[in-house]
C-alpha positions in Angstrom: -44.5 60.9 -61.6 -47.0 60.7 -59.3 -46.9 64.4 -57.4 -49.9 66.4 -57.2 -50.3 70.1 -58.4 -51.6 71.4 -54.6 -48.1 69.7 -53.1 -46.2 70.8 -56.2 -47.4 74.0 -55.4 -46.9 73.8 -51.4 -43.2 72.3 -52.4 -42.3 75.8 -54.7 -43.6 77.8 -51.7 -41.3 76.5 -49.4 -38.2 76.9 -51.5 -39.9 80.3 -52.3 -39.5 81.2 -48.2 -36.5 79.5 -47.7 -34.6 82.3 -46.6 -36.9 83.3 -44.1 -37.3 79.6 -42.5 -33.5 80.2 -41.1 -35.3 83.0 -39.0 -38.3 81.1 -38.4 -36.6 77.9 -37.2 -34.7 79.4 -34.6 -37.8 81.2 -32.9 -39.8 78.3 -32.1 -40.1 75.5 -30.5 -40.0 72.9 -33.0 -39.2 72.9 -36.6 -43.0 71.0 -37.3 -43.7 74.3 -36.0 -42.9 76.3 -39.4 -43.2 73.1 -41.3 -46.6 72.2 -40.5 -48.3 76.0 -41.3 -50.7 75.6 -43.3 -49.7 77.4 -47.1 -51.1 80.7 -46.0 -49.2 80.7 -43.0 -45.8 80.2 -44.8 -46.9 83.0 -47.6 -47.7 85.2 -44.6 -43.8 84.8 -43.3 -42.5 86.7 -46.2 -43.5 90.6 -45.9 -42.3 91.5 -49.3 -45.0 90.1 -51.0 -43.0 87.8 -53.3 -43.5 84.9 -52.1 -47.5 85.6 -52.6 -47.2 86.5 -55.9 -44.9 83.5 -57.2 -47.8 81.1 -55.0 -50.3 82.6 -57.2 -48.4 82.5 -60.5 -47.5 78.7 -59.7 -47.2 76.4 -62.8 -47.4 73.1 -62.5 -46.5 71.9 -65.8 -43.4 73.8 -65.2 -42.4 72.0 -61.5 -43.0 68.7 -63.7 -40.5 69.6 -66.3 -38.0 71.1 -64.1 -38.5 67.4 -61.9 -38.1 65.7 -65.6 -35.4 67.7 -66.6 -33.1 66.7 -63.4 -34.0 63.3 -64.2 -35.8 63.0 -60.9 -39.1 61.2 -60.1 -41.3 62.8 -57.6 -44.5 61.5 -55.6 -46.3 63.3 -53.1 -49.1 62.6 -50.1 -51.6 62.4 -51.7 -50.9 59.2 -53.2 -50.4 55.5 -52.1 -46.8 55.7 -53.6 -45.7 58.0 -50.7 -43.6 55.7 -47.8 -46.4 55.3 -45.2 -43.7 55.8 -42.6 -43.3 59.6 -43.4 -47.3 59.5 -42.6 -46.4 59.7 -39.4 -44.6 63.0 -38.9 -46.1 66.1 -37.7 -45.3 67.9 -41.0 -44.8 65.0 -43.5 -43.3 66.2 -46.9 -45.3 67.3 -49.2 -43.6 66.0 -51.9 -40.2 63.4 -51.9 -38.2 63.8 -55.4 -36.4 61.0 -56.3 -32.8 60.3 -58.0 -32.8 56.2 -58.7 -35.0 53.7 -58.1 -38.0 54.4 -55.7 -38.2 50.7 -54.8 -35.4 51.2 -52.3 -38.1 53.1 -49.6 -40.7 50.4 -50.1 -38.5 48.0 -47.7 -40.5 47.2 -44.3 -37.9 47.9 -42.2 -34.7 50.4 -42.5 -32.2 51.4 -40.1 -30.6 55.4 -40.1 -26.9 55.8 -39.3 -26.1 59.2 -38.2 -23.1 60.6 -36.7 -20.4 63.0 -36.6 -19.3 65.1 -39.8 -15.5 65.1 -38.4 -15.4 61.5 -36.4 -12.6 59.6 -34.9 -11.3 56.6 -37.1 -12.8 54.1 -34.8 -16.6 56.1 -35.4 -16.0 55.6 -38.8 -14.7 52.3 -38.9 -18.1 51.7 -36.7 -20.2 53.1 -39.4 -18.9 51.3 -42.2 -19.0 47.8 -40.4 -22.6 48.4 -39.3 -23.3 49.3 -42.8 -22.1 47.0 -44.5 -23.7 44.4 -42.1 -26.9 45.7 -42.1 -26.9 45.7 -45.8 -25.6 42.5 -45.9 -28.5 40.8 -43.7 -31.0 42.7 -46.5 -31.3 45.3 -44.0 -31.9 48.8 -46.3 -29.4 51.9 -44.6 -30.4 55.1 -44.6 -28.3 58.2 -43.9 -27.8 62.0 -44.7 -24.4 61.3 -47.2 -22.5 64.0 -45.1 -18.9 64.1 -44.4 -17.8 61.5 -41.8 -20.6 58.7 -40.3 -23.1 59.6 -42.6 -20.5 58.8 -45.8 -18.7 55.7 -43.6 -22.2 54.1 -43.7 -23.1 54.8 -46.8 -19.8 53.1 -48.5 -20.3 50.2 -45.7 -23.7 49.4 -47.1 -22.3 49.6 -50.7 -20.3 46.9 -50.4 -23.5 44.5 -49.9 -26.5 44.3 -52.0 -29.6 46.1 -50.1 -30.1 48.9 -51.9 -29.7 52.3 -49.8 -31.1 55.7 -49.3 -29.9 59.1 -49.3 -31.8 62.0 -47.6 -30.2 65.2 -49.2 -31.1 69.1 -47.3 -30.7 69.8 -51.0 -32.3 69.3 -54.3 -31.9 65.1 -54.8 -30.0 66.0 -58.3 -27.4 68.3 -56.6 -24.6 66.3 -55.0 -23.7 67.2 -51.4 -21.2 67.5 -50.3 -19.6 68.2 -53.4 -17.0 66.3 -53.0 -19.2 63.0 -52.3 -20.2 63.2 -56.0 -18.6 59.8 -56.7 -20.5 58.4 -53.5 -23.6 60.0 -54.4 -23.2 58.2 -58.2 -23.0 54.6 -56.7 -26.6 55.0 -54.2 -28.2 56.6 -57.2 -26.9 53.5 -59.0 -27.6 50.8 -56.7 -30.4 52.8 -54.7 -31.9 56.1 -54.8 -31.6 59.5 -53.0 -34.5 62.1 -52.0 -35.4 65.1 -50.9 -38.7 67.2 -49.8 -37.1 70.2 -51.9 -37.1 71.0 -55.6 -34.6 70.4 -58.1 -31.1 72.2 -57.9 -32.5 73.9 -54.2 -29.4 75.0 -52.4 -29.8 74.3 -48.7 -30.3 76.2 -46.0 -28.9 75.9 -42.3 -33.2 74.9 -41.4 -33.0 72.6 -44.2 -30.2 70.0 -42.4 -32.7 69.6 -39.6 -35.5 69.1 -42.2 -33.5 66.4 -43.5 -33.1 64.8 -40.3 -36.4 64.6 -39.6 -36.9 62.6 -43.0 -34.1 59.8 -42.0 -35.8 59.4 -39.0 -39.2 58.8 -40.4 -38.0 56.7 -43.3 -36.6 54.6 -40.7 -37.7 51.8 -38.3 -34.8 52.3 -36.1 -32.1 55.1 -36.1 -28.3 54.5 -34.7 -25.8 57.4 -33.4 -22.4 56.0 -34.0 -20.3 59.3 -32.5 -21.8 62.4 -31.2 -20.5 65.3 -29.6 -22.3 66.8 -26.8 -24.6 69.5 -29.1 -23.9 67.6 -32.8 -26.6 67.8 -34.8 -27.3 64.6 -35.6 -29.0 64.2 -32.4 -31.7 66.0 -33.7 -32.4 62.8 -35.6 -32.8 61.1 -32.6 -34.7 63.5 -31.3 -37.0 63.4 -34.2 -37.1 59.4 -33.7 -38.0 59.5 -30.2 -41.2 61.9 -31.0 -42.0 58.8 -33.5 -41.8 56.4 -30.8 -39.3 54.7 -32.6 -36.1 52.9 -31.5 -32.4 54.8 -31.3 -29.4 53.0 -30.4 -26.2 54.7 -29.6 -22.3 53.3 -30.2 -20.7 53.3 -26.9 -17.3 55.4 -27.4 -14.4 56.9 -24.5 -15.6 58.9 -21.9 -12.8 61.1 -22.8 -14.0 61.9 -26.1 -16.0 64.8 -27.1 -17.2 63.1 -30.2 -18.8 60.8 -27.7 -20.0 62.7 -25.3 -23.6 62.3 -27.2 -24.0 58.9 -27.8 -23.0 58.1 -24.4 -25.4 60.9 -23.1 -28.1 58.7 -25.6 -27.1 55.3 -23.7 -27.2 57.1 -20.5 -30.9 58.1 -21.2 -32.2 54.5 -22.5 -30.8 54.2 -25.7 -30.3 50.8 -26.6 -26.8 49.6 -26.7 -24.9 49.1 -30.4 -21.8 47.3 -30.3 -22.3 45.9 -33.8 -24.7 44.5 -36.5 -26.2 41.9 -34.3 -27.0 44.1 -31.6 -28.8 46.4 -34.1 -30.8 43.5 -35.7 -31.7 42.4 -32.3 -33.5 46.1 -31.7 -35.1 45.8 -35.5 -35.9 42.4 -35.4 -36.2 40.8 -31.7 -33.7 38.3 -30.5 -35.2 35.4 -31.0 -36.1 36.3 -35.0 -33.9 35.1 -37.4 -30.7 36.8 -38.5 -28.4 36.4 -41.2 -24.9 38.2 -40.1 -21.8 37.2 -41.8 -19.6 35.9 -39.0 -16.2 35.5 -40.0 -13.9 32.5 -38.8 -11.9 32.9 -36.2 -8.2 33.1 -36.8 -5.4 31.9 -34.3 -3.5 35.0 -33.6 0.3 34.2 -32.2 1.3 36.0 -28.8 3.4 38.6 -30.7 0.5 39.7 -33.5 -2.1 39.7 -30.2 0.7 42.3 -28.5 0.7 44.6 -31.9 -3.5 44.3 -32.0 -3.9 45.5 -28.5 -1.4 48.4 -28.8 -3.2 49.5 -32.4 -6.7 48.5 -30.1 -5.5 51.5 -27.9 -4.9 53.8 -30.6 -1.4 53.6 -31.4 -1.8 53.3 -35.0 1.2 55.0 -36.7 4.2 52.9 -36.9 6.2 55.0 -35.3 4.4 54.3 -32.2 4.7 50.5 -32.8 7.9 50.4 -33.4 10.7 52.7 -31.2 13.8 50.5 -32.2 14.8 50.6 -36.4 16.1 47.0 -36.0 12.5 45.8 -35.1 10.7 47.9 -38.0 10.5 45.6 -40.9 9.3 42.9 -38.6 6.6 45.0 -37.6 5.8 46.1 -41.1 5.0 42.1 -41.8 3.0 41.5 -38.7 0.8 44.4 -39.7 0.7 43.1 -43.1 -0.3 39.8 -41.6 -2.7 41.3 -39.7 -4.4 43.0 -42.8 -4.4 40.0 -45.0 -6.2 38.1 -41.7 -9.1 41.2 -41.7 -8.1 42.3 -38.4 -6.5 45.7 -38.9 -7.6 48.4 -41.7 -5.3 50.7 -42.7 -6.4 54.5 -43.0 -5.8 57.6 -44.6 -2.5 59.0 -43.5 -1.1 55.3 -43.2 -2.5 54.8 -39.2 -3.7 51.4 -38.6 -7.2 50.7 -37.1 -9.0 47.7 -35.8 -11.6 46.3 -38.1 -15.1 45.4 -36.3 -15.7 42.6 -38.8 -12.1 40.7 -38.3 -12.7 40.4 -34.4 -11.3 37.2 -32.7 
């Protein structure tokens, strides 16, 4: 543990006025606003006078065994451990506490995936392709383990070897969602998760935004797969655009709400994502050299290509691929022929989905 007493300190004081940030946050104009005060400032935001008193009484021997106790690591500023990349922010964190291996920030370039909490099946489907493809071409993912994109990616980048990163609003030892505890066991495992805040901090509404300002400046490169028209994961592009760092944006139906803020993105100059290649491209340059795992392509007979189209155009249930009984068990073998061929996914609920990495 590298962590400092002053940002130890400066770390306590936060959580100590975390209540009073949710009031804070909304009044100004920017949340490096509140963030960036210097520790008197933030001490001065609570009236009561508790806040003062717990800054005073500050131990750090006991920050460093609550931090040991969580089984967390925790490095801070101050010191040449800290991912240069957060240097860069108006109000960098004072201190990032780690579950896992730390190694996973030290990667030269990373990419954020952000999105929707409740996305479509094809923004999901989108996530977990461009994870898993990024991560498979040694490119690190980071995201904000949420419900919906966030989780997509992260299980996409699981099933290749990078290691990936998971920027909590939380304390880094308290699972959230709960119910992504199993998801949040495998990027401990294979990678590591952080967050500015203390152990077992419960987060606040200011504290998602916090977090997004983290994602965006671990990474080189941050990528909005769906986005409705005021989601808050455009605040991470936001945040990466103050950076002067690269967003891409997923392309989705102008008919969508969950789209209506990605396509706003690509509208404004975002670059344009249509998969891994495109996202390397941004990273990298086109003319560096990529490794993307491109399958074969597979002769598809005229009858499969007339059942891909229709489940392209979201009629994925079977009852809307097949309207006559006596055609229903062949159907039922062309879309198991279609799975076994890596074209077609099927989803929760039994719907069938196209699957980015089988196209032909």
């Amino acid at each position: 543990m590298s962590a400092c007493d002053d940002c130890l300190r400066r770390t306590d004081l936060i959580a100590a006025v975390a209540g009073r940030l949710d009031v804070e946050w909304r009044r100004r104009s920017a949340p490096a606003a509140v963030l960036s005060l210097p520790d008197e400032g933030l001490v001065a935001l609570d009236s009561t006078g508790v806040a003062a008193r717990r800054y005073a009484s500050f131990s750090p021997g006991g920050a460093r065994a609550a931090i040991d106790a969580a089984g967390l690591d925790a490095v801070c500023r101050c010191t040449p451990d800290y991912p240069e990349r957060l240097r860069e922010l108006a109000d960098p964190p004072a201190v990032l506490h780690i579950a896992g291996d730390a190694r996973a920030l030290d990667a030269p370039e990373c990419v954020a995936i952000v999105g929707a909490r409740r996305g479509t099946a094809y923004g999901m489907e989108v996530a977990r392709s461009l994870g898993r493809g990024l991560a498979a071409s040694g490119v690190p993912v980071i995201s904000g383990m949420a419900l919906g994109v966030d989780s997509a990616a992260h299980v996409g980048a699981l099933e290749a070897s990078t290691p990936p990163v998971a920027v909590l609003a939380g304390g880094a030892d308290v699972p959230y969602p709960p119910s992504r505890r199993a998801l949040y066991g495998r990027i401990v495992a294979r990678g590591c998760v952080v967050s500015e805040l203390p152990p077992r901090f419960g987060a606040f509404r200011w504290s998602f935004v916090a977090r997004n300002r983290i994602i965006a400046g671990l990474a080189a490169l941050t990528v909005v797969v769906e986005a409705a028209e005021r989601s808050g994961s455009l605040t991470t592009a936001d945040f990466a655009a103050q950076l002067g760092r690269t967003v891409g944006a997923v392309p989705g139906p102008v008919t969508s709400r969950f789209s209506a803020g990605t396509n706003g993105l690509l509208a404004a100059g975002a670059g344009l994502v249509r998969d891994t290649r495109d996202v390397l491209d941004q990273l990298l340059g086109p003319s560096a050299p990529q490794h993307v795992e491109q399958p074969q392509a597979v002769p598809i007979e005229p009858r499969l290509r007339g059942l891909l189209d229709a489940i392209e155009r979201g009629h994925g249930s079977l009852a809307e691929l097949s309207t006559d009984p006596d055609e229903t068990r062949q159907v039922l073998q062309d879309l198991t022929d279609l799975e076994l061929r890596g074209l077609v996914r099927r989803e929760f609920g039994g719907r069938y989905v196209r699957a980015l990495e089988g196209r032909s």
